[in-house]
Structures are given as C-alpha cells and as structure tokens.
DRENTI-923233 format. One record per residue (C-alpha): x, y, z. Coordinates in steps of 0.25 Angstrom, whole numbers, padded with zeros to 4 digits, always signed. Each point is the difference from the previous one (the first is absolute). Last residue first. Layout:
BEGIN
XYZ
...
END
This chain:
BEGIN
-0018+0270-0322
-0004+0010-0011
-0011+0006+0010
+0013+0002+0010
+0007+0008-0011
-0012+0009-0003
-0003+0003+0014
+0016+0004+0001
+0001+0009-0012
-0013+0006+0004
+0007+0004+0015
+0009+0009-0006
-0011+0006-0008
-0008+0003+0012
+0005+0012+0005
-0002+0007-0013
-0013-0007-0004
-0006+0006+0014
-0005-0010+0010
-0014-0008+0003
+0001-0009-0012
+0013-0006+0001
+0001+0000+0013
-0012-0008+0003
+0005-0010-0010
+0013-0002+0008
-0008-0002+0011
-0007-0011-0007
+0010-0007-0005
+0008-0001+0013
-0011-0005+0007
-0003-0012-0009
+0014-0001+0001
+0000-0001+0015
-0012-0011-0002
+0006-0009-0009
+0013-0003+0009
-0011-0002+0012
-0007-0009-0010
+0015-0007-0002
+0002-0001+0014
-0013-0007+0006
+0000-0011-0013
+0016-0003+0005
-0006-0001+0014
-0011-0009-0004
+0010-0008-0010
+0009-0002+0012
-0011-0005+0009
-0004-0009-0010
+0013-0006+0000
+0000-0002+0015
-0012-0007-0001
+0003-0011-0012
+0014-0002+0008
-0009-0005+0012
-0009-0007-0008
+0011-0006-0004
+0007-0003+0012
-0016-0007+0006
+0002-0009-0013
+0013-0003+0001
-0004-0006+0015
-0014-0006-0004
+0008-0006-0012
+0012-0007+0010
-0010-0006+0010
-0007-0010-0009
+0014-0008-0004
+0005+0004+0012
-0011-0009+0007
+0005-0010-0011
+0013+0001+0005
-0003-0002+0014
-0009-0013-0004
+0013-0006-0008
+0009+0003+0012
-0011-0007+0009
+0000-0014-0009
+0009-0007+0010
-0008+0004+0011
-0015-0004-0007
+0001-0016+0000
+0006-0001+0014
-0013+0010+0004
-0009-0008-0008
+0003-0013+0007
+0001+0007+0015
-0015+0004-0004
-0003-0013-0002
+0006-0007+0011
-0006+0011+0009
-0012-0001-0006
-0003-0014+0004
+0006+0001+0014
-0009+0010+0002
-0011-0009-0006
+0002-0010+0010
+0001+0012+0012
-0014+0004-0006
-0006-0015+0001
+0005-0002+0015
-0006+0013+0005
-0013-0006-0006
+0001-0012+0006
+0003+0007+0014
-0011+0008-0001
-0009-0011-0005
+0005-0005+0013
-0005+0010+0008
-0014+0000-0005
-0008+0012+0002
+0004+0004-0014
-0004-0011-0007
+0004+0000-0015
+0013+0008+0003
+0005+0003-0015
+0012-0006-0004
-0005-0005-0013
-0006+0013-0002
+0013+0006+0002
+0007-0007-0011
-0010+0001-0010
+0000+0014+0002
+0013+0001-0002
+0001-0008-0011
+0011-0010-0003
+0013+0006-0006
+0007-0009-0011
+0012-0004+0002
+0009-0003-0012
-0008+0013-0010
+0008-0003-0011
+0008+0011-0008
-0004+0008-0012
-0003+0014+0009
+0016-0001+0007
+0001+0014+0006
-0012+0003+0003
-0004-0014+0003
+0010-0001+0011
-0005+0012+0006
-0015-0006+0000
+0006-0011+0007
+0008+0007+0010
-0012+0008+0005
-0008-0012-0002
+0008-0008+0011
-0001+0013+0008
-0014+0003+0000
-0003-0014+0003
+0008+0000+0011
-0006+0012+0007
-0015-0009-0004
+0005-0010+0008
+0007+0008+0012
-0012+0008+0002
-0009-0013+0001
+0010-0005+0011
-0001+0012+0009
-0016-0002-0003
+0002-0014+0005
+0009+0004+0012
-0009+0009+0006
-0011-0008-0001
+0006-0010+0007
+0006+0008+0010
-0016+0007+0003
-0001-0014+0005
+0010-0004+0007
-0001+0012+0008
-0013-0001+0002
+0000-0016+0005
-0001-0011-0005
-0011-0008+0004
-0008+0011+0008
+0003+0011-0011
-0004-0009-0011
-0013-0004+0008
-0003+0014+0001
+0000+0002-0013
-0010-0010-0002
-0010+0005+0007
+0002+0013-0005
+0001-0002-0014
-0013-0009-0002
+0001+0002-0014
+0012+0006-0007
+0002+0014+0001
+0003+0005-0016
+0010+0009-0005
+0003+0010-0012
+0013+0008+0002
+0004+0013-0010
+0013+0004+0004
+0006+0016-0003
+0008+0009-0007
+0006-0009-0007
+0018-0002-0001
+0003-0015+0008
-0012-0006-0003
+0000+0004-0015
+0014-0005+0001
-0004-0013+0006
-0011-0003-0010
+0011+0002-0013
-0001+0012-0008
-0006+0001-0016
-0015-0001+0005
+0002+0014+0008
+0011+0005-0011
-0011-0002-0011
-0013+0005+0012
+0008+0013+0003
+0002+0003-0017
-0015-0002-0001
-0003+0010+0013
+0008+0009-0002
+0006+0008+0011
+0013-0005+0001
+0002+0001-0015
-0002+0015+0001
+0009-0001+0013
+0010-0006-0010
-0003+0011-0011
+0003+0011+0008
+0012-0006+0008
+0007-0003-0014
-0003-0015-0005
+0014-0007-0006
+0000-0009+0013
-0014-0002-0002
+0000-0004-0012
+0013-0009+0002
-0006-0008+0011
-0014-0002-0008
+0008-0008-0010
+0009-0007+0008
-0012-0007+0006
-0004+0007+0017
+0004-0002+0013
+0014+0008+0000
-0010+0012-0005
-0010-0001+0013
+0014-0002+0010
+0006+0012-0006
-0011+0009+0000
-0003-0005+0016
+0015+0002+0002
-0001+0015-0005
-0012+0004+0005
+0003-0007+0014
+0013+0008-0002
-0004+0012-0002
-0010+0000+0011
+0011+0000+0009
+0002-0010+0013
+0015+0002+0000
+0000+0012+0000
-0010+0000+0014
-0013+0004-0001
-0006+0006+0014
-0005+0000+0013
+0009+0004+0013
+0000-0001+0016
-0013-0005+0002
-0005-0003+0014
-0004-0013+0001
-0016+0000+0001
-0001-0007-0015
+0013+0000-0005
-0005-0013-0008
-0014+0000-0003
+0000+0016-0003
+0011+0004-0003
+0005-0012-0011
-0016+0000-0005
+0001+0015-0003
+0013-0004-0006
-0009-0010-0010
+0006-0013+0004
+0004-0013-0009
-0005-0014+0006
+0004-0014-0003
+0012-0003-0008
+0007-0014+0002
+0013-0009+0002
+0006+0009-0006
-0002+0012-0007
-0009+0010-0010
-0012+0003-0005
+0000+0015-0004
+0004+0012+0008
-0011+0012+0005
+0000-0002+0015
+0010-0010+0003
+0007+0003+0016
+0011+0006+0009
-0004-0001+0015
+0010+0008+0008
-0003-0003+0016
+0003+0009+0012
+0002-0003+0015
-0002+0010+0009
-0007-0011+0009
+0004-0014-0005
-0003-0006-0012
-0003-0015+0003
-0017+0004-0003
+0000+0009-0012
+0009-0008-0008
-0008-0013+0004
-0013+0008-0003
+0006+0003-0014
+0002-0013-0003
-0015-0006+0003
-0006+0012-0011
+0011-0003-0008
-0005-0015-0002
+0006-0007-0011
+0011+0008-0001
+0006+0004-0014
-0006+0014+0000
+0007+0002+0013
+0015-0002-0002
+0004+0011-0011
+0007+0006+0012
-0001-0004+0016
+0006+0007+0011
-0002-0002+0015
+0005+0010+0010
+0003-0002+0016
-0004-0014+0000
-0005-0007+0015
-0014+0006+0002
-0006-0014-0001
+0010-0009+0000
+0004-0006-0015
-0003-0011-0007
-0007+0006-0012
-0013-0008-0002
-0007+0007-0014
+0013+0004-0004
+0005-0016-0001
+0014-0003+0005
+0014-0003-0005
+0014+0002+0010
+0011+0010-0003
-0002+0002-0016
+0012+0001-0010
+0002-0013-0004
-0015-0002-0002
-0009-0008+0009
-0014+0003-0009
-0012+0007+0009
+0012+0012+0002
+0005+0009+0014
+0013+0005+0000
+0002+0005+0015
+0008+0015+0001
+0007+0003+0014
+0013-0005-0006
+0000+0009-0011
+0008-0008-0012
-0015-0003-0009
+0001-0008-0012
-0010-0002-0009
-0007-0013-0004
-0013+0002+0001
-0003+0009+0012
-0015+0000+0000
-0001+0006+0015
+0013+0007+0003
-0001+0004+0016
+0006+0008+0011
+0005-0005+0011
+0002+0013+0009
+0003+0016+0002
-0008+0008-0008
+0006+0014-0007
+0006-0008-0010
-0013-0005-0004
-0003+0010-0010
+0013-0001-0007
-0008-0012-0006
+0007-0015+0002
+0014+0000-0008
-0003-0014-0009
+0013-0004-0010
+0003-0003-0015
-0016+0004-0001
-0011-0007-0008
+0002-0014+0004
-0012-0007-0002
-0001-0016+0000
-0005-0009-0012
+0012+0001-0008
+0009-0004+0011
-0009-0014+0002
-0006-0001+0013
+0009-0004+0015
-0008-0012+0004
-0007+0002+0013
-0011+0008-0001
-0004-0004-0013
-0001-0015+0005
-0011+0002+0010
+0000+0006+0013
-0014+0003+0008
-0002+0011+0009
+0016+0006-0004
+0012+0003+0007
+0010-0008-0008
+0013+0003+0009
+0012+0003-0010
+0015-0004+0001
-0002-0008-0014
-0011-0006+0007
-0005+0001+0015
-0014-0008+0002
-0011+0004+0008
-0006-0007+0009
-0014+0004+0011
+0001-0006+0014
-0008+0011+0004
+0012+0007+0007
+0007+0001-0014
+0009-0009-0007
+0013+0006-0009
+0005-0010-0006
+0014-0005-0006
+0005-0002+0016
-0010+0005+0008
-0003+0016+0000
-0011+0005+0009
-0014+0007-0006
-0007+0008+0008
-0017-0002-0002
-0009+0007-0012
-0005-0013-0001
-0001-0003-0018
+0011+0010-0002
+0010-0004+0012
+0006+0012+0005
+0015+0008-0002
+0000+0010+0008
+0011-0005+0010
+0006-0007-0011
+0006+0013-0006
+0013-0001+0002
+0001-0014-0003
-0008+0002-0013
+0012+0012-0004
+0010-0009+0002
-0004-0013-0009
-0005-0012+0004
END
C-alpha cells in the first residue's frame, strides 16, 4: 500500500458500512468484518467488485489529458486531504493529494465508486472532479458523497459536459445546463465562481462536433463539405433534404453521439408491480438495476463497434472500389433485435441478452480489426486522393483572390483616367470663356494655344 493511503487510513471507511477500516496484510478489512482487496498497492473500495475494478484497463481506454494534475489555486488556501475524483491516469506528486478512479490505473491511489466514496464524513479539505460527472451513473448520488466528506470550509470544483457530443468510457449519462450545474450541485454551498472555462469553449464543441459529422460520412459528401464556405454550410445545415442524405449517409452511433435529442417509446408489461417486487426480493435492487445497466452499457458498445468496423470498411472501399467485400457487415438493426430483452422483468432474460451483445462485440471486433488491417497499408493512397479533392478548392480560392485584386486595379485605373477627362473638360472650357468674354488683342496669344490644343 502506497504512502499516501497509509496517511490517510484514519479517513478511510468501508463503502457498503461506513465503519473504520484497519489494514491486514494484502486487505484492508473494516470493523463490520467487511474485505477489500489491495492490488498493485491499491485498496479496492468499492460495494461490489467486479473484474473492472481490479485489472489495470487498456492505455487506449484511460484518459490522460495533462503531463501532471496541480489541484486548483483555489484550494491553496485549505489545509488538508484533498481529492481528484475521476483521476485516470494522471499523475499527482502532492503528498496530500488522493488519485481516485472506478478503473485501477497506474497512476491512481486506491479505486472506488463516486456514488459511495470511502471517506469520513467531513474529512476532505477540497474535492475536484473534471469532465467526470457526465460519465457517472448517478451524479445525483456523487455529489451528495462530495458534499458530505468535505469538511467545513472545504470547497469543491466540479467541471462538467454541458453542450459536448457522445463521448467516453466505460459510459456517458448526463450533460448539464450551468443552471443545472448551480442549481442541483452547488445547491446551498456558497458559490465562489461560475463560468466557462477555455478549455470548455464553444468553438471547440463546434468545431469537433463538425469534425466528427463530416469524418461519418461517404468521401463524396466529405469533400463538399470541406469545399463548402460557412455560408453555404450552414445553408446545407438547415436544409431539410441535404440533412436527411447526410442523416441516412451516418452510422447509428454517430447519429447518437451528435443529435439533438433521443426519442424512446416504452411499454410497462403486465402486472408490473407484483412482479417487480418479486425481482427485488430475489435478487436484490442493486443486482437488478446492474443488470440493466450492463446491457444497455453493452448495446452501446455494439452499435460503437459497428460504427468502427464500417468506418474502415467504407474507407477501404474509397480507396480500392473493385475489391471484394471479405467480411461483410450484418445489420444493425438485426443485431440489436436479436439481443433484444423479450422479458423485461426476467433477470435472466437480462443475462441472455447481455450475453448475446458481448457475442456480437466479439463479432464486430473481429470484423472491424479486419478492415482496419485491410485500410493502413492503403492510408498514403486515401491521403493523396484527399489532396487529389483538396488542391482545386485551394487554386481556386487563390484565383478568386487574384480575380479581386485585378479588378481592384481596373476600378482604380477607370477612377484615374475619368479624373484625367475631367481637368481637360475643364480646361476647355475655361479656355472657351476666355476666348469669347475678352478683347481680340489680349486674346490673340491665347487663340494660338486653343487652336493647337483642338489640333490634338
């Protein structure tokens, strides 16, 4: 067990008793009797430990945004433990900092659940938390856990999705208006500041949301967007015909990830009361809403993998139109209907159904990774096709360019020359004015002159 749990084992509790918890050998065991394991030098303080919680995740899978996590200057002015909920993998060197992630990575002190932190009430001198909250299950649950181990003075920074598309592992829940943020988690804490960071621009949830729509869609429809100026994009944006093409034209999960908003339509099966309460009496409801929560976990992860093994599909295509289709992609639809729950008050319909998704996971995977080995080698060809479409928007936005610029130069070539015309315009008739209006003695000279500028 590493040297900041030590420190901290007088705050440390048991999730499921909220008792003391003692260190024995690779446990730590509370005063309830309750275990929990030690692995890698971490204690696994969660209700109920499952394999996630004790093998260390894939590197792809685990974020780590920042080289190294400096707690806000805010909670220099508070002496204590102070938190990082949702660590991932980054690093903290402050002794007085606890790493705290679901997934045992490298990096984190000891895993536990948001919703049960295993703290002491009124023991944490400053919690912070960033781009954590939309991925919880139950926010609602993890911010009374914050609220109840900080201690008084103590000051959280929650950092949270409002406007950002679908995004994360091993799930996304719930994005937050700010009036939300103020309102259901500051609640009566006193608040200290409110706003957008840089990070959290708008720009950027335009620009990635962009980004993500175009990468989703045929080459074809790529490159006319990409070739679009704002104008005409938002334009397209807005029209209903060219919407539906790129609607139909993207995968179910990017759809997902990017709309608006989720239409459900649900029926309650008969004599739901009775038999729920059956369910919660035979298995608990815990175990129960687990269940759930794991097959709807799962049907995300199918229809994610689908999106990706027809991503590098369609690429390879682009590429290389005359080759043969080697694994065929089955239909979504299909796929999902056949790991439909047909019994939703069954618990081990549940369990079939769970079973069915991680089947067709496996499936995908093997497809996908198929396509993927079939696309890399092709990827310089793809790129200079790209260039192939790119290279006439950009000699075409030069020449327009030039075509301004030399217009420009006629305009102020036209300006000059009927300024030119206007002097002599003038000229002449002074002249005339003269010739008419004075004496043919003091005009004689200046006859000469008229008569030689007519001859021009």
């Amino acid at each position: 067990m590493n040297k900041k749990i030590e420190a901290a084992l007088p705050i440390l509790r048991c999730p499921r008793t909220g008792t003391r918890l003692f260190h024995e050998g690779a446990e730590l065991v509370s005063e309830a009797g309750e275990r929990y394991p030690i692995v890698n030098g971490k204690p696994i303080l969660v209700r109920n430990i499952q394999a996630l919680h004790t093998t260390p995740p894939p590197v792809d899978i685990v974020s780590q945004n920042f080289t190294q996590f400096l707690p806000h200057m805010e909670s220099r002015r508070i002496d204590g433990f102070k938190l990082h909920l949702g660590s991932g993998n980054v690093p903290c060197r402050d002794a007085h900092v606890l790493s705290v992630d679901i997934l045992p990575t490298p990096n984190a002190d000891l895993v536990a659940e948001a919703e049960a932190l295993p703290f002491a009430d009124n023991s944490l001198a400053w919690v912070e938390s960033d781009a954590v909250f939309e991925h919880l299950y139950d926010p609602m649950a993890a911010i009374a856990e914050v609220r109840r181990i900080l201690k008084p003075g103590g000051a959280m920074l929650i950092d949270t999705a409002f406007m950002q598309s679908y995004h994360g592992f091993p799930g996304h829940y719930l994005n937050m208006t700010p009036q939300a943020v103020e309102t259901l988690l500051v609640d009566d804490f006193e608040l200290l500041e409110s706003r957008v960071p840089f990070k959290d621009r708008p720009s950027l949830n335009i620009e990635v949301s962009i980004q993500r729509l175009i990468d989703g869609l045929p080459l074809a429809h790529r490159h006319e967007l990409l070739g679009m100026p704002v104008s005409r994009l938002l334009a397209a944006l807005r029209d209903l015909n060219t919407a539906r093409t790129w609607f139909d034209a993207s995968s179910e999960y990017t759809n997902r990830s990017l709309g608006a908003g989720t239409m459900v339509i649900a029926a309650k099966p008969n004599d739901y009361e009775a038999r729920r309460a059956a369910i919660i009496e035979k298995v608990g409801a815990d175990q129960f809403a687990r269940m759930k929560r794991h097959y709807y976990a799962s049907r995300v992860a199918v229809q994610q993998r689908h999106h990706e093994a027809e991503f590098y599909r369609r690429r390879s295509f682009e590429v290389e139109p005359s080759r043969s289709d080697d694994h065929p992609l089955p239909d979504l639809s299909q796929c999902l209907y056949a790991a439909a729950v047909r019994d939703s008050l069954d618990p081990r319909e549940w369990q079939s159904a769970i079973d069915r998704l991680s089947a067709l996971d496996a499936q995908l995977t093997e497809i996908r990774d198929f396509w993927i080995r079939s696309y890399l080698p092709l990827a310089e060809a793809s790129a200079r096709i790209d260039a192939a479409f790119t290279d006439p928007i950009d000699t075409i936005h030069k020449l327009n360019a030039d075509l301004d610029a030399m217009r420009e130069l006629v305009q102020r070539l036209e300006s000059g020359n009927a300024k030119l015309r206007r002097e002599n315009q003038d000229a002449h008739r002074a002249l005339e004015a003269m010739r008419t209006s004075t004496s043919w003695r003091i005009t004689k000279p200046l006859r000469g002159i008229v008569t030689r500028l007519r001859i021009r």
